[in-house]
N, C-alpha and C positions, 0 to 999 in steps of 0.2 A: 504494500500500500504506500502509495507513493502521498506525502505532505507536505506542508511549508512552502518556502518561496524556491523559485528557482535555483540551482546552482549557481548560476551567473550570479546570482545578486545577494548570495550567502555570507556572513561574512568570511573573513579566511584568519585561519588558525595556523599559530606560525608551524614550522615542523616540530616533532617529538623528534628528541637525541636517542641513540641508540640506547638499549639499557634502561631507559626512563624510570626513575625510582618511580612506586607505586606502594597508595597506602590502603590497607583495607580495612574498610569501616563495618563494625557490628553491633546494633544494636541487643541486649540482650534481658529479658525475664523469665524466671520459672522454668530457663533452658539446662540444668543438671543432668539430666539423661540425656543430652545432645552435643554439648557445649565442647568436649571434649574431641568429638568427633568434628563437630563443624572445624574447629581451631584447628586441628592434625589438616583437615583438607586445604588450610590454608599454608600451614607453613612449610608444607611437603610440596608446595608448588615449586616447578624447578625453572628458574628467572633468573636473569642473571643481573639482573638491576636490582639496586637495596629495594629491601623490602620491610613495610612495619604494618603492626594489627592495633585496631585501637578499638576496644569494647567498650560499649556505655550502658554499664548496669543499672537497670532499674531496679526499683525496691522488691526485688523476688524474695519469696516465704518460703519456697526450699533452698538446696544448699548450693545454688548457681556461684554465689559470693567465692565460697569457699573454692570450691571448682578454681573459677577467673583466677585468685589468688596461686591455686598452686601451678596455673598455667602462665603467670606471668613470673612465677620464678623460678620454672624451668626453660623460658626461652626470652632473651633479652628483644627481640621485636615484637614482644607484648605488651600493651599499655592499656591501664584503664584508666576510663572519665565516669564520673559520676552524674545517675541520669534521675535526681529521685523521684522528676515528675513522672517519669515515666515513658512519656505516649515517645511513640516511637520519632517522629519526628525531631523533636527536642533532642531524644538520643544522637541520632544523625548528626544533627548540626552540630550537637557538641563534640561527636567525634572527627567529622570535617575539620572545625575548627583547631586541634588540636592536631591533625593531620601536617606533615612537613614538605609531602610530594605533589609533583606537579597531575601525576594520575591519581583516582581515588576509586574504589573497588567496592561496591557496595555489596554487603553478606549476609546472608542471614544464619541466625543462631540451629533454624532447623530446616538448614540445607546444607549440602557438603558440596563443594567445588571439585570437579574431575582434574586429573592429572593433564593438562599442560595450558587449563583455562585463561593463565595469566598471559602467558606468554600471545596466545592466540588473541586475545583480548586488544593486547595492544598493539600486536603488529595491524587488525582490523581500523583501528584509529588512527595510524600512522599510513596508512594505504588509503582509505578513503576520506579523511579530514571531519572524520563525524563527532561530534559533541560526545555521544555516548551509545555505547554496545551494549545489547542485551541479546541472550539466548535462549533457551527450552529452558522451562520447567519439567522436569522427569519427573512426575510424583510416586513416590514407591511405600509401602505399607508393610509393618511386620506381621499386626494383629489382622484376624480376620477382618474386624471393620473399619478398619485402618489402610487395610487391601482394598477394599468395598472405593472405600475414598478415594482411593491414588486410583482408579478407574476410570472414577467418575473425573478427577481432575483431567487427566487422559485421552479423555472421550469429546471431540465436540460438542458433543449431546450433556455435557457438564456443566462447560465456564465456558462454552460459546466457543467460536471461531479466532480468537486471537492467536495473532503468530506466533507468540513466545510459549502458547501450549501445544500447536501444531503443524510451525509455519515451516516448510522444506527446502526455501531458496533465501540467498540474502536478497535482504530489502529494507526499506524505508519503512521507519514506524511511527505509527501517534506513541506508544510509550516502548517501555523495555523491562524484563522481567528483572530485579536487580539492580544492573548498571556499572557501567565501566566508566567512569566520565575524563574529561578535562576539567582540571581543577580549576580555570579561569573560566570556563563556561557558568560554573556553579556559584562562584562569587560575582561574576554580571546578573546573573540572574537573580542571586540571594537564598542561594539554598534553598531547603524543604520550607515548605509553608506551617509551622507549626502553629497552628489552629485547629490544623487537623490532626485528626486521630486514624483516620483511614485514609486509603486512595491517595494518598501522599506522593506516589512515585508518578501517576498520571498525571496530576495537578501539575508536580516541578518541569515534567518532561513538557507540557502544555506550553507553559514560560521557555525552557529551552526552545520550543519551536515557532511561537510567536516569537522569539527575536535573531531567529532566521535561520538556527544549525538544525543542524541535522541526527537523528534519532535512528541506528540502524540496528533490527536483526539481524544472527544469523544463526544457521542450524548447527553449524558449526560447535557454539559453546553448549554444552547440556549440564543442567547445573541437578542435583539430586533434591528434591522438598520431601519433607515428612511431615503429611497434612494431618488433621486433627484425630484422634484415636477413640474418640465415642460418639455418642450423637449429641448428647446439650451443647457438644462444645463446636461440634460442626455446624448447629442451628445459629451458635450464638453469633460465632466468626461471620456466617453467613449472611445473618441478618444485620450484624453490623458493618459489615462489606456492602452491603447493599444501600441503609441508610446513608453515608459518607459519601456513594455514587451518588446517588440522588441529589444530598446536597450539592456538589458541585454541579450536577445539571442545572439546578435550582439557580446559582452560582453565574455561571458560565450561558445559562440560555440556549443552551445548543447541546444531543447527544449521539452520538455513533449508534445510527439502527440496532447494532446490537446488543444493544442494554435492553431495547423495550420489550420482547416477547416475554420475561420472567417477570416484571409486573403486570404484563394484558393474562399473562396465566393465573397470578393471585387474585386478579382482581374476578375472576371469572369464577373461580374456586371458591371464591367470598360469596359469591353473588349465586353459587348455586346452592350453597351453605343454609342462605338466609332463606331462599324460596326453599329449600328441603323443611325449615322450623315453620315457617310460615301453613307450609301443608301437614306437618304434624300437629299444629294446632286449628288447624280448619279453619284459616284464614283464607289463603290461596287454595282457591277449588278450579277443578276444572281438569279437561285433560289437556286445555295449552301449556297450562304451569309447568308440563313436565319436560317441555321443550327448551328450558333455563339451564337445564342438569345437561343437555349433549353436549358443549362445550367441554365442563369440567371430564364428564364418562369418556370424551373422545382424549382427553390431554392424559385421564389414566390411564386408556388404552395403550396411548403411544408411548407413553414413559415406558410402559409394564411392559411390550414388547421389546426398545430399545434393553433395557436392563436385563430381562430374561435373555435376548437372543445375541448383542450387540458385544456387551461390556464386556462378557468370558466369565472366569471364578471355574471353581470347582463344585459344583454340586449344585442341588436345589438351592440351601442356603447362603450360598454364596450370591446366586443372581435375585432372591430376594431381599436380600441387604443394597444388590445395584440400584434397584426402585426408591427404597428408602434413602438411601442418600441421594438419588437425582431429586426424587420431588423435593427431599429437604431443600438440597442445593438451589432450584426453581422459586419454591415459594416463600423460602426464608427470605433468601436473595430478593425476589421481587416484592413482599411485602414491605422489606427495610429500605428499598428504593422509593415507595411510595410515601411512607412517612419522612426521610430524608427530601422527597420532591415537594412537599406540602408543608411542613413545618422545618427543616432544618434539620442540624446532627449536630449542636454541640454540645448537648448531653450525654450523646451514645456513646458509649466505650465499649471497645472489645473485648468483653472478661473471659474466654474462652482458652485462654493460657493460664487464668488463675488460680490457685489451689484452693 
């Protein structure tokens, strides 16, 4: 998908030196069973430019603290900033700020970076002149509904059509899953928007591209995500992913067709909901009434076949867990955009990584 202003009229970014030191930023809460591994995937990257990590702890309640600490006193390119507001963005900034390189690597606490991402990373920015890189999301599961999830993430029939979960050629993007940036692109622009609590990387790349660089996939980098491992917490992620969308539509005035279908789906769901109470209480009579409910029966339909025949799994059980998390995925998702498009998200928070 090609965006922004033309090449001709881009601005231009001087060259990257050979080597380019590069620093990677990670935001981090409640990541103890990950932290360890995320961090190995980072500093086992083989780059021949200095390299440093800079974690921004948030107020986590398990023992993520302690983790950090024995990781930064086993490898001198570890550093932490303290994040105690929390929301991920704040983290970000603070660990930008604190960053010394002219590249900046953005990580996540519960994703692992493949073996030779960095390097790949930046020879991509250094050949095409682009603001920032991003790649695949590979989502992968240990627990059975964990497995269920990393399907659904996997699946067009998930989290939509976006390149960075399925895209096969390089190209041009509205965002990037991640992020490789220029360090001078993010200080013109001002870093993460920290108001937000979600959708944070769409918002900044938004700005990066209103002021005229350029945002490139490519299939090339595959980065490893470990999505959420029960259902409260995939509803919760969901529906607060979804709100944060919303608001910035709200925001922004303007949204990429493929946001809408996971709200016209709640909203249908809702609406067949009410006519269902309505006819159990002998309000709504008639045999039209029952003409309200095809919408919602036909989107079960298609979920229920997608899930059964589509996703894979091993067993029965397996492909009824794919149904339950598409439709969560659908209608958490499109509920929490409708209330983000109607009243706003600065109250929503993401508690779905909380203990």
């Amino acid at each position: 998908m090609s965006s922004g202003p033309a090449a001709a009229t881009r601005p231009e970014l001087k060259p990257l030196p050979d080597d380019v030191a590069v620093s990677y930023v990670m935001p981090v809460l409640n990541e103890a069973a990950h932290l360890t591994e995320a961090v190995g995937a980072v500093l086992s990257q083989e780059y021949a430019g200095e390299q440093e990590l800079i974690l921004a702890l948030g107020a986590s309640t398990d023992a993520t603290d302690a983790v950090a600490a024995e990781l930064v006193a086993s490898d001198p390119r570890v550093r932490l900033v303290a994040n105690p507001r929390t929301d991920i963005p704040i983290g970000l900034n603070l660990a930008i700020r604190a960053a010394r390189h002219p590249v900046v690597i953005r990580v996540d606490a519960h994703a692992e970076l493949p073996p030779g991402y960095t390097a790949a990373a930046v020879e991509i920015l250094r050949r095409t002149g682009a603001a920032n890189v991003g790649g695949v999301m590979v989502a992968r599961g240990r627990g059975r509904f964990q497995r269920a999830v990393a399907r659904g993430y996997n699946s067009p029939f998930g989290l939509g059509g976006g390149s960075w979960h399925h895209g096969e050629e390089e190209q041009e993007s509205d965002s990037a899953y991640l992020g490789v940036f220029r360090r001078e692109v993010l200080d013109e622009v001002g870093l993460y928007d920290e108001s937000l609590r979600r959708a944070e990387d769409w918002e900044l790349n938004h700005r990066i591209r209103t002021a005229g660089h350029r945002i490139l996939f490519t299939p090339k980098l595959k980065v490893t995500y470990w999505p959420r491992d029960n259902w409260p917490a995939l509803r919760r992620q969901m529906f607060a992913t979804g709100v944060w969308r919303g608001h910035l539509v709200r925001r922004h005035q303007s949204t990429p067709w493929r946001y809408l279908p996971p709200p016209a789906v709640a909203v249908l769901v809702a609406f067949s909901l009410v006519v269902g109470l309505l006819q159990l209480l002998g309000i709504a009579r008639g045999a039209g009434w029952a003409l309200a409910h095809v919408p919602s029966l036909g989107y079960l339909a298609g979920v229920s076949a997608v899930g059964m025949a589509r996703l894979g799994g091993d067993g029965l059980v397996d492909r009824v867990l794919n149904v339950v998390v598409l439709a969560t995925m659908h209608l958490a998702w499109g509920a929490g955009f409708i209330k983000g498009w109607l009243t706003g998200a600065e109250t929503t928070v993401d508690r779905s990584r909380l203990r």
